[in-house]
C-alpha positions as CSV (number, residue, x, y, z in Angstrom):
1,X,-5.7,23.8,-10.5
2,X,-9.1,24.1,-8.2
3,X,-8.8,22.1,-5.3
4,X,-11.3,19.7,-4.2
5,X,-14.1,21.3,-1.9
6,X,-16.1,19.7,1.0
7,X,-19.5,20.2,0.7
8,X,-22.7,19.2,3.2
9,X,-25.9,19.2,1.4
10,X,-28.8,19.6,4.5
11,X,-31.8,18.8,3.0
12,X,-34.6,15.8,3.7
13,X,-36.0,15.8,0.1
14,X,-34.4,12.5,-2.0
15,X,-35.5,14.2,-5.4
16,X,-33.3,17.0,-4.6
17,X,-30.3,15.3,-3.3
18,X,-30.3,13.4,-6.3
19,X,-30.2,15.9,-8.7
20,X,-28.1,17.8,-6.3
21,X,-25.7,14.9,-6.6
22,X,-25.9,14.6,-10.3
23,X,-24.8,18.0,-10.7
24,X,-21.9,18.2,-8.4
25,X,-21.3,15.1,-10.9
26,X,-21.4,17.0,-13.9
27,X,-19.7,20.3,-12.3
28,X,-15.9,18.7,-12.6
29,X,-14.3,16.5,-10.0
30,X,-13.9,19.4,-7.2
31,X,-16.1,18.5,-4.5
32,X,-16.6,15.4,-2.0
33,X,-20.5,15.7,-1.0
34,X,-21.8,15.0,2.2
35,X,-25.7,14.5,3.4
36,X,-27.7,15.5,6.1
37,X,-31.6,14.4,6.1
38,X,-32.4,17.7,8.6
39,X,-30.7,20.3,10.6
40,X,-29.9,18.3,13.5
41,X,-28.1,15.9,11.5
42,X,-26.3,18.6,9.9
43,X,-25.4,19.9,13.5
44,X,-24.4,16.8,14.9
45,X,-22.0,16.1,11.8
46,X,-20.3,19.5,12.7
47,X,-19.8,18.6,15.9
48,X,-18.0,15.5,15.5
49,X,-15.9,16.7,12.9
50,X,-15.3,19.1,14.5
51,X,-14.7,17.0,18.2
52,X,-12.6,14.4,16.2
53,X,-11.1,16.2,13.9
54,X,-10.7,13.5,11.8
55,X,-12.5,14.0,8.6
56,X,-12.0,18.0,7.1
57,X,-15.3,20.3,7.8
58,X,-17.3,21.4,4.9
59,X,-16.1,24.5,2.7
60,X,-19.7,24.7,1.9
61,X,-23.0,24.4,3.2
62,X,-26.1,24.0,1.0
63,X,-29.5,24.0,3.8
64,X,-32.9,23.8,2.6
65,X,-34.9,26.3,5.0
66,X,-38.4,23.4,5.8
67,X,-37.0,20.1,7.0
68,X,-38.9,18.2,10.0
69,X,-37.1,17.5,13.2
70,X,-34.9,20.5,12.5
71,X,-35.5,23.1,9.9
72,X,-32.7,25.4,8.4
73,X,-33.5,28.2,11.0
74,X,-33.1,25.9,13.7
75,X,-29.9,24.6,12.4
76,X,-28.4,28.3,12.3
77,X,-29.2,28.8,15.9
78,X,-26.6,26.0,16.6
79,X,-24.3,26.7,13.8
80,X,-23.8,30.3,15.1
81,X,-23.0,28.6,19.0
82,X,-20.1,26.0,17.0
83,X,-16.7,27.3,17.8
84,X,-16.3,30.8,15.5
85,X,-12.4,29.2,15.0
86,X,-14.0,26.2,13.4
87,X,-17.1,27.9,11.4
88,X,-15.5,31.1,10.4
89,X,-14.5,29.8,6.7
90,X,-17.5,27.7,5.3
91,X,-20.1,29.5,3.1
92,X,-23.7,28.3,4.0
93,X,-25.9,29.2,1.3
94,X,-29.8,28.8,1.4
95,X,-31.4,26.7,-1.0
96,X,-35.1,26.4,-1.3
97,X,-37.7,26.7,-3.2
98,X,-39.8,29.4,-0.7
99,X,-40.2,32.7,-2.5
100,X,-41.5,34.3,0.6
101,X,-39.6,37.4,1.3
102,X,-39.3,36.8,4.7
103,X,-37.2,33.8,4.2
104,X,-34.7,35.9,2.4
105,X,-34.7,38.7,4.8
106,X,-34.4,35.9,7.7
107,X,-31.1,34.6,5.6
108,X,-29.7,38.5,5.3
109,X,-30.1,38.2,9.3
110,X,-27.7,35.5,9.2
111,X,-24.2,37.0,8.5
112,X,-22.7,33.0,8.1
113,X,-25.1,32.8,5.0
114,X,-23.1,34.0,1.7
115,X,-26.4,33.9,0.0
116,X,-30.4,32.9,-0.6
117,X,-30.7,30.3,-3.7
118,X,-34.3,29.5,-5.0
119,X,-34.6,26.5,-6.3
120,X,-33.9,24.3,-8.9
121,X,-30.0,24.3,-8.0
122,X,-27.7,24.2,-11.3
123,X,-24.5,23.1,-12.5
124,X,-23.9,27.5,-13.0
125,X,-25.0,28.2,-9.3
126,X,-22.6,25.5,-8.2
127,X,-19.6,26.1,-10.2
128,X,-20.4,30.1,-8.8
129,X,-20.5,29.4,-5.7
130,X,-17.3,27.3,-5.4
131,X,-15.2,30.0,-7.2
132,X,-14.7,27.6,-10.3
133,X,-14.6,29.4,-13.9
């Protein structure tokens, strides 16, 4: 049996969390989603969880790269300064739809970031990504 994974979707667009929702849906019942509307958000949720200890930290980050107040880059800077005891065992995975090849070589930069996704997300990418057959 797969256990149930914590994920934290970080992205500010409602088309996509919807869909992204929808799959997670239709990808089996092994994951409680969270979202985030920007990076700072995403940070803040962190740092609670991690403060309080009350709710279990996500086994998975999905963070679009362009959000406005904090963008995906921004929200690494402060995800790599989160206690490494804490961090060290979530994936954070890139998902946008920018084909520019210095957003991928930005993400390679990043050794927290398991991998670059270009958008649309799928029910394959997430069932890959979560180590479920």
């Amino acid at each position: 049996m797969t256990t149930r994974k914590n994920v934290l979707v970080v992205d500010d667009d409602p088309v996509f969390k919807l869909i992204a929702r929808k799959l997670f849906e239709r990808s089996g019942d092994f994951f409680e989603v969270t979202f985030a509307e920007n990076g700072l958000e995403a940070i803040e949720f962190l740092r609670t969880t991690i403060d309080g200890k009350t709710t279990p930290l996500p086994d998975i980050i999905l963070l679009d790269i362009e959000m406005p107040i904090m963008n995906g880059w921004g929200f690494m800077e402060e995800f790599v300064k989160l206690p490494a005891e804490d961090t060290r065992d979530i994936s954070v995975y890139t998902v946008s739809s920018s084909i520019a090849q210095e957003d991928k070589n930005k993400t390679a930069s990043y050794p927290q970031i398991k991998a670059y996704i270009t958008k649309p997300l799928t029910v394959d990418i997430i069932r890959s990504i979560a180590g479920i057959s």
